[in-house]
C-alpha positions as CSV (number, residue, x, y, z in Angstrom):
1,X,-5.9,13.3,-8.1
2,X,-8.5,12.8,-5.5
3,X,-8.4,13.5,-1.6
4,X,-10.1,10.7,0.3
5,X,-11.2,9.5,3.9
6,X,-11.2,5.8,4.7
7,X,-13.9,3.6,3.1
8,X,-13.0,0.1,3.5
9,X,-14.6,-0.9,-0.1
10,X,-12.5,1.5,-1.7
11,X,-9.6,2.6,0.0
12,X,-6.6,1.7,2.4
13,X,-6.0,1.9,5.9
14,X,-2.6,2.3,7.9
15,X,-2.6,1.0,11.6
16,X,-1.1,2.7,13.7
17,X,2.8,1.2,14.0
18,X,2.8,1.9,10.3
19,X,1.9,5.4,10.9
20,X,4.5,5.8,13.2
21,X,6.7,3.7,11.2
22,X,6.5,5.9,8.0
23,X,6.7,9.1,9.7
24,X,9.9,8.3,11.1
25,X,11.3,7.1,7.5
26,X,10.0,10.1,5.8
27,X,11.4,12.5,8.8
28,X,15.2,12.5,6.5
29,X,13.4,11.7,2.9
30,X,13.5,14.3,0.3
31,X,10.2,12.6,-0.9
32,X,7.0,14.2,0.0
33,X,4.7,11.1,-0.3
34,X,4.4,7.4,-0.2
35,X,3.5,6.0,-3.7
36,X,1.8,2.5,-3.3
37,X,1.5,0.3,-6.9
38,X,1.6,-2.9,-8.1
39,X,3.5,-5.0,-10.4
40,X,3.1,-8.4,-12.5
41,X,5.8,-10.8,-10.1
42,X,6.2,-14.0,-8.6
43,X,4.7,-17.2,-9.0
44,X,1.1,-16.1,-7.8
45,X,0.8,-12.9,-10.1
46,X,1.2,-9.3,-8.4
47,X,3.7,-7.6,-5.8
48,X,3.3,-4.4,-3.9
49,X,5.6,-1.5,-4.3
50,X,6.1,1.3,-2.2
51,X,8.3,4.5,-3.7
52,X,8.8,7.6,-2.1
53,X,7.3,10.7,-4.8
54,X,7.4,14.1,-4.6
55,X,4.1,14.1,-6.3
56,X,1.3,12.0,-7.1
57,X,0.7,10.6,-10.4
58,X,-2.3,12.0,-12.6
59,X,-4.5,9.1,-12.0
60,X,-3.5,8.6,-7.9
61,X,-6.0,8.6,-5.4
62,X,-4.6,9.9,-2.8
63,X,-4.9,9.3,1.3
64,X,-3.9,11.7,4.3
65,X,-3.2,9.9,7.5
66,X,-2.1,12.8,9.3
67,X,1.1,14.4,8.5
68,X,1.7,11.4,6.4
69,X,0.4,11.2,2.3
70,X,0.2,8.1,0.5
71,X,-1.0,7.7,-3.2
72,X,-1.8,4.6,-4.9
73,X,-1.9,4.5,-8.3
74,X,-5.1,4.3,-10.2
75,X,-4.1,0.4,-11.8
76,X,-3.5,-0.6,-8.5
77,X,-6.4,0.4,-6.5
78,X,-8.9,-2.4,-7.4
79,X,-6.3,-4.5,-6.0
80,X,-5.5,-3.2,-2.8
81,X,-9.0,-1.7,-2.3
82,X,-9.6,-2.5,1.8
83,X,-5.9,-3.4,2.4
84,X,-4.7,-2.4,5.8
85,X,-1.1,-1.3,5.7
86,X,1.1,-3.3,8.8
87,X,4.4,-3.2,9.9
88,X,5.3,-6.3,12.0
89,X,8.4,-6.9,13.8
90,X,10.1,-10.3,12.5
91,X,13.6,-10.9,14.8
92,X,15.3,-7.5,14.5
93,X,13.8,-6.5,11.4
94,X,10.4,-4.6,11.1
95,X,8.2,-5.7,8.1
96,X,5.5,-4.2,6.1
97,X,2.5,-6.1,5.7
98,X,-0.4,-5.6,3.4
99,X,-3.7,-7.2,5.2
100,X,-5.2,-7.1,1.7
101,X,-9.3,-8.5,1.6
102,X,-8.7,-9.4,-2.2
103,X,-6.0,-12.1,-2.0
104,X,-7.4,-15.6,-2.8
105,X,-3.8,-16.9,-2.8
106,X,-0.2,-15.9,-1.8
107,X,3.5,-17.1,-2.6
108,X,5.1,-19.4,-0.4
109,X,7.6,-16.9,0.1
110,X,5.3,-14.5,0.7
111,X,6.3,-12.0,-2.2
112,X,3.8,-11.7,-4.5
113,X,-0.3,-12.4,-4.8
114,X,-3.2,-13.0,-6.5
115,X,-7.0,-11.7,-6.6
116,X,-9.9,-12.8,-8.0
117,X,-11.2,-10.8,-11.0
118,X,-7.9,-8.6,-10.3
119,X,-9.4,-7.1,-7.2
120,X,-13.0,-4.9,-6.3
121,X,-13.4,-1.1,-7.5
C-alpha cells in the first residue's frame, strides 16, 4: 500500500461535490475508506465499483483527499489512471461520474466501458 498526491498520469482526482458528497456518506458508515475497482461487465467490457473497506487491499494505492481515503485496487489503476471522480445531479438523484481519459468507448446505458490497451500505468 502506497500513499500518493495527485498526478494526473497516474492517479485520480475528486472534484470537489464528490468530496463533499463522500464525506457526508461516510459521516454514518462503519467503513473507513472508499475502495474503487473494476469489473468485466456490460456490452463495452469494464464497470466501476465503489465499496466501502475498513482497509486497503495489499496491492491498493491509496489517495487522501482530506479527511476522506480512497484506494483503488492495483488491477484497476491502469484503467482509471487520470479519472476525475463527479457527482452530478440528474432530477432528484445525485450521480457519480468517472471523467475517465482512458475510455475510447462507453455503453449506451452508460454502465460499463472500454480502454484501449486496458488503460495507461
Amino acid at each position: 500500500m502506497t500513499v500518493s498526491s495527485f498526478n494526473p498520469a497516474q492517479a485520480i482526482s475528486l472534484s470537489d461535490v464528490a468530496k463533499a458528497y463522500f464525506a457526508k456518506k461516510m459521516q454514518n458508515q462503519t467503513g473507513k475508506l472508499i475502495r474503487l475497482t473494476t469489473k468485466v461487465s456490460g456490452c463495452t467490457g469494464f464497470a466501476y465499483v465503489l465499496d466501502l473497506a475498513d482497509s486497503p487491499e495489499v496491492d491498493d494505492k491509496v489517495f487522501q483527499f482530506d479527511e476522506l481515503t480512497i484506494a483503488v485496487s492495483g488491477d484497476a489503476l491502469g484503467l482509471v489512471a487520470g479519472t476525475e471522480i463527479d457527482v452530478a445531479q440528474e432530477g432528484l438523484n445525485e450521480v457519480v461520474k468517472f471523467n475517465n481519459p482512458n475510455v475510447v468507448s462507453e455503453c449506451g446505458c452508460g454502465e460499463s466501458f472500454s480502454v484501449t490497451d486496458q488503460g495507461v500505468v
